[in-house]
N, C-alpha and C positions, 0 to 999 in steps of 0.2 A: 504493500500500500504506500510505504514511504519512498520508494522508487518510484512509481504510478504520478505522485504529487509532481516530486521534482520534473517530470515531464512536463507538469502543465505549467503553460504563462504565470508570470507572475499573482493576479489579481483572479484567473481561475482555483490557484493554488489556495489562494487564501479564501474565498469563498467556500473551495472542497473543507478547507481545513475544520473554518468554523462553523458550517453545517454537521460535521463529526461530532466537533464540539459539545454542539448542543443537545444533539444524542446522547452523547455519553452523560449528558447532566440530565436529560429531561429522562432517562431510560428509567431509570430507579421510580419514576413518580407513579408509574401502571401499580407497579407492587405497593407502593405506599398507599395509593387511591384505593386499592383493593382493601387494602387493613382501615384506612378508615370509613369504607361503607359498610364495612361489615360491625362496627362497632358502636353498639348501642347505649352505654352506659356513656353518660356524657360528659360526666366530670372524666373519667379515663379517654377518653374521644379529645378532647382542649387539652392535658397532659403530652396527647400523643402529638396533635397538630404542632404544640410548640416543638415539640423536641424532635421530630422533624426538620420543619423551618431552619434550628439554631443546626442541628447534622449536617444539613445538608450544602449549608453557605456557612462552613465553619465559623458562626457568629458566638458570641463569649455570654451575651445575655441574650433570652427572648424571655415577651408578656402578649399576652393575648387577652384583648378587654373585647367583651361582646355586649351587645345592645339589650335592656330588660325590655321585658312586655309596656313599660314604659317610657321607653324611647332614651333609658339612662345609660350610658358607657358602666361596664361591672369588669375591675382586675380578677379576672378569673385565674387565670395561669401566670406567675412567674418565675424564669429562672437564672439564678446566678451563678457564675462559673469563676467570676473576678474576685475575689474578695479582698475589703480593704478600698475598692473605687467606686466613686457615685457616677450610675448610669442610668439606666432605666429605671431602678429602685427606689432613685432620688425624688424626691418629695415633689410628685407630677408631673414629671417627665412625660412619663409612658402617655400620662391619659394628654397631655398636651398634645403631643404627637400624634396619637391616636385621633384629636379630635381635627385635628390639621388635615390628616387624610381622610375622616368620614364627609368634612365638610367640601376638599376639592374631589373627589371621589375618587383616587387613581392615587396608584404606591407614589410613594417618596424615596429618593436615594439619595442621599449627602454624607457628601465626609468631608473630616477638617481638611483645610489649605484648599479647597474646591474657589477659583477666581470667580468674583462676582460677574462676570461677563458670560462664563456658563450656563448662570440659573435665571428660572425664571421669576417674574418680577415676587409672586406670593411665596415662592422659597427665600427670600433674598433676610425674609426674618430671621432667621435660621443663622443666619454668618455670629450675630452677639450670642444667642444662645448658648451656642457649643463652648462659648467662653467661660459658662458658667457650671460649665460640669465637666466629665472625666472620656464624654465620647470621644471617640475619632471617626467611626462611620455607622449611621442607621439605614435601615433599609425599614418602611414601613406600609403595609401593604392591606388593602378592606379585602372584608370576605362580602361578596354578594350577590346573591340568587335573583335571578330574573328582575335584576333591579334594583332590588331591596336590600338595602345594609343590614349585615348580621355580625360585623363586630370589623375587628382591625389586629391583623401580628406585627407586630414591632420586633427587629432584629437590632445587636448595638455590637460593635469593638469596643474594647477599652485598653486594648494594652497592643493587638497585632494591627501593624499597620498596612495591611493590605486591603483597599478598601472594597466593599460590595462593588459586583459592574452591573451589566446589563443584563449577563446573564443570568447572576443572582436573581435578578429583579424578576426577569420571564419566567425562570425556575417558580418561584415562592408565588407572584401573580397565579401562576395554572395550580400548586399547590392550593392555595386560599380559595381558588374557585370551588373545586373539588372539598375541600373544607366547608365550606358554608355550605354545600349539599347536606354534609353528613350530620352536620351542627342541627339541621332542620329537621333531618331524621331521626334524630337523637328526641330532638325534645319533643316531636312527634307522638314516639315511642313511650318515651316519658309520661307525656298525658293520657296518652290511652292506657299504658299502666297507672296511672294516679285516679284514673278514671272507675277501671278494673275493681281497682284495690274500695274508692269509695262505694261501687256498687256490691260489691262482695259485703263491704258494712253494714248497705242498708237492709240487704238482704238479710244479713245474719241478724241483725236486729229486730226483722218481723217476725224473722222465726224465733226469735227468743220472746216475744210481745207473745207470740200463738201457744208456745210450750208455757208459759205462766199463766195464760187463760184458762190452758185445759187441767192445770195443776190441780185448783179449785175440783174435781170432778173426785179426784185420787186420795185418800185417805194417806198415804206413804208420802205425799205432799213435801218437798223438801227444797230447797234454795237450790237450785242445779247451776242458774245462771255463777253464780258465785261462788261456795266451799266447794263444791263438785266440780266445777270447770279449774278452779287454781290448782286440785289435788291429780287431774286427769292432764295439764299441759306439764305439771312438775312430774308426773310419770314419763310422759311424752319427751321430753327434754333430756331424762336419764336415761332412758330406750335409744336414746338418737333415730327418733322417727323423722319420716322426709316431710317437709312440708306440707306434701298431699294428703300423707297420714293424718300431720296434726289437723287441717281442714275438716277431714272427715271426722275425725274425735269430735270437735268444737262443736259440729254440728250433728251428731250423734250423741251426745253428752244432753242437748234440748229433745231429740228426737225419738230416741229409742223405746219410750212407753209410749208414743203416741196411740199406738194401737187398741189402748185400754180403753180410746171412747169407743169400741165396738165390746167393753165386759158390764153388765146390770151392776146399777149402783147400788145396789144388795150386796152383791158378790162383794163389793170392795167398802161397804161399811161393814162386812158382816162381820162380827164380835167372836164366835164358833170358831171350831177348826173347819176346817175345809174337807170336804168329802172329796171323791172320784170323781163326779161332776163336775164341783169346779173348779178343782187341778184342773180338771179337760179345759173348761170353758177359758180359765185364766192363760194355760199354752199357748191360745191360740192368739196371744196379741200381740208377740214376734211379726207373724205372717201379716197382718192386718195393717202394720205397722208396715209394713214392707208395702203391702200394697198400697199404701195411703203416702208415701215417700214417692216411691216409684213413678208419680203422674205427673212430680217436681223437676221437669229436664236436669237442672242445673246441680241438683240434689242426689241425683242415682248413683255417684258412686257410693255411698251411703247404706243405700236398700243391705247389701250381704252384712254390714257393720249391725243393723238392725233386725236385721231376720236372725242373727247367730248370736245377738248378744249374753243369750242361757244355753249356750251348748256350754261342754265340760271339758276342762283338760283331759279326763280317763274316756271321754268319749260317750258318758252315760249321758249328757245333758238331750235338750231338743230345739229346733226342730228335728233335724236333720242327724245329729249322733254322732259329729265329727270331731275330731280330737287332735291333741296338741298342735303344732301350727297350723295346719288348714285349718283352723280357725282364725277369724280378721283378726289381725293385731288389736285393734281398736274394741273388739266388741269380745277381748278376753279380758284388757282393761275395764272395763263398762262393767264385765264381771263383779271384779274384783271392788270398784266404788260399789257398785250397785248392794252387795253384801254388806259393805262397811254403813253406808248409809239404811242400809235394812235394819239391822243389830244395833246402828246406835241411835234409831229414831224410837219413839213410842208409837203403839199399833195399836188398834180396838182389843187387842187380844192379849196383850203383855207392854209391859213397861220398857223403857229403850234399856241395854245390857251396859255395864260398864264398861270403856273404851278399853282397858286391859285385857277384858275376856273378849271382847271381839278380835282384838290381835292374838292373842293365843288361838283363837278358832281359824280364822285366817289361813295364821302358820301350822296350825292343824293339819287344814284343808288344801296344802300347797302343795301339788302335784298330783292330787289327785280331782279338785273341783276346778279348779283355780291354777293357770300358769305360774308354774315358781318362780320364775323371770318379772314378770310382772307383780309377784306378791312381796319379793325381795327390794323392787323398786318404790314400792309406794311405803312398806315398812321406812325406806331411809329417807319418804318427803315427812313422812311424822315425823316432829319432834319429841321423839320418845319419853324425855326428860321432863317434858312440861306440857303430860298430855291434861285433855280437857277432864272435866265429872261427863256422865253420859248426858243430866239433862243440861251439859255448857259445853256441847264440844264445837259452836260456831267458835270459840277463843283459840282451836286447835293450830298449834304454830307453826311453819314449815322451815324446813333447811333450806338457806340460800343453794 
């Protein structure tokens, strides 16, 4: 290739040359473009754009200020490489600069000793400033989409006197193009997860407004939204369940008797033991429950958490008679509260047990009614030491 050059004319030569040139600088930007459209997280997205930017025009400092919903410049990103010299870090610098370019809309490139007969007349500010700080050259450059200002990178020297050229300048221009795309994406993403997240709230709020409605019907009546949800995420949190787990918990912790509005409120004020009959009739409000989940789109991965929440670790439990993990994680936990809050509530039929003899029955029952993984976890969110009386165990303490 360097044989090939010398062949051609002078002023060919140098054309082939610096069209090479620019290849070689603009090549990397395909790959760079690629890693920032793929990144969604936006605080790591402005981290990445600067540190780009400063890579690639071997620059000492970059900052990256983006435009808020209200039209205000915000120092998102800065970084310094000099230390010991005021440059971009210097007491409004950056956002001066920054505002210098948002308002002519098109990069800036200066460095010291630049002859005023170079610049144009709105740069020509620029010659006292640099007096006043530790630059030697900026390059500063808008991000902007179909028009629209979405923020400004600022590159600085402070110590290498080679200053930014022009390539720099085209470089970092198609870079911030490319950047404001992803910037838009980002926060895109952002809102429709912020969105997500609020409608997952409101939701989860109706359905806890509907499970304290139908509480009132249940004699076993108990605070679920509250003791029972703190004692089922600190199981949750020991287990290392995945997020979709603990979703399914939160809302299976409201859900899981729902199906008792299909049992006679006989059945569940009734003071007696319970015949065959209805053991039968009370079985059946797993399935009931399931069917009254199941019509919830948003809600069905749920339904098996509530259909199995009384199956058994030895596999005697029902509906279905499945045993140790094929049964939901969730609905072996749901178990194991659901006994603790049996035992230490009062019932038409007997008075609540003392919180020590429920955990001795517990640990009784662990491996054979009740997963021992799960009976082991929730023993270490009690605060063993300072447990409650049966009839004060809301004061029940938890381990951070």
């Amino acid at each position: 290739m360097s044989r090939l050059l010398r062949c051609l004319p002078g002023r060919s030569r140098e054309a082939v040359a610096d069209k090479n040139a620019r290849w070689r600088i603009l090549m990397p930007l395909f790959e760079i473009t690629q890693t920032l459209m793929s990144e969604v997280d936006l605080n790591r997205l402005l981290h990445l754009i600067v540190s780009y930017g400063v890579q690639e025009t071997k620059a000492e400092e970059g900052s990256l200020l983006i435009l808020d919903s209200m039209g205000q410049l915000r120092n998102c990103v800065v970084t310094e490489f000099v230390p010991n010299r005021t440059g971009l870090l210097s007491g409004g610098v950056s956002e001066r600069i920054a505002r210098w370019t948002l308002e002519h809309r098109r990069p800036l490139l200066f460095h010291r000793g630049v002859p005023s007969s170079g610049l144009q007349r709105d740069e020509k500010d620029f010659l006292g400033f640099f007096e006043d700080n530790d630059l030697l050259s900026i390059l500063s450059v808008p991000l902007i989409k179909k028009g629209r200002m979405i923020g400004v990178l600022n590159l600085s020297k402070l110590t290498d006197p080679t200053p930014f050229n022009k390539l720099d300048r085209e470089l970092i221009t198609v870079l911030c193009g490319q950047a404001a795309v992803a910037v838009e994406n980002a926060r895109l993403f952002r809102e429709v997860q912020q969105r997500s997240i609020e409608l997952e709230e409101a939701s989860f709020n109706a359905i806890r407004a509907l499970a304290q409605a139908l509480e009132t019907k249940d004699w076993r009546a108990w605070d679920y939204s509250d003791r029972s949800m703190s004692y089922a995420l600190a199981i949750a949190e020991r287990l290392g369940l995945l997020p979709n787990e603990v979703r399914q918990l939160k809302y299976a912790i409201l859900l899981h008797d729902i199906g008792l509005v299909g049992v006679q409120d006989a059945l569940l004020k009734k003071t007696g033991k319970f015949g065959q009959k209805d053991y039968e009739e009370m079985k059946n409000h797993p399935f009931v429950g399931a069917q009254i989940v199941k019509r919830i789109k948003f809600l069905d991965d749920i339904v098996p958490v509530i259909y199995h929440h009384h199956e058994r670790w030895d596999g005697k439990g029902y509906p279905d008679g499945l045993a140790g993990e094929k049964i939901p994680i969730c609905s072996r936990i749901l178990a194991v509260l659901d006994a603790f809050e049996a035992m230490t509530s009062d019932r038409p039929y007997r008075k609540a047990m003392p919180v020590p003899i429920v955990i001795s029955e517990l640990q009784r029952c662990s491996g054979t009614q009740f997963d021992p993984t799960v009976v082991e976890a929730f023993l270490q969110v009690l605060d063993i030491t300072q447990l409650p009386t049966a009839s004060d165990k809301s004061r029940c303490e938890f381990k951070a």
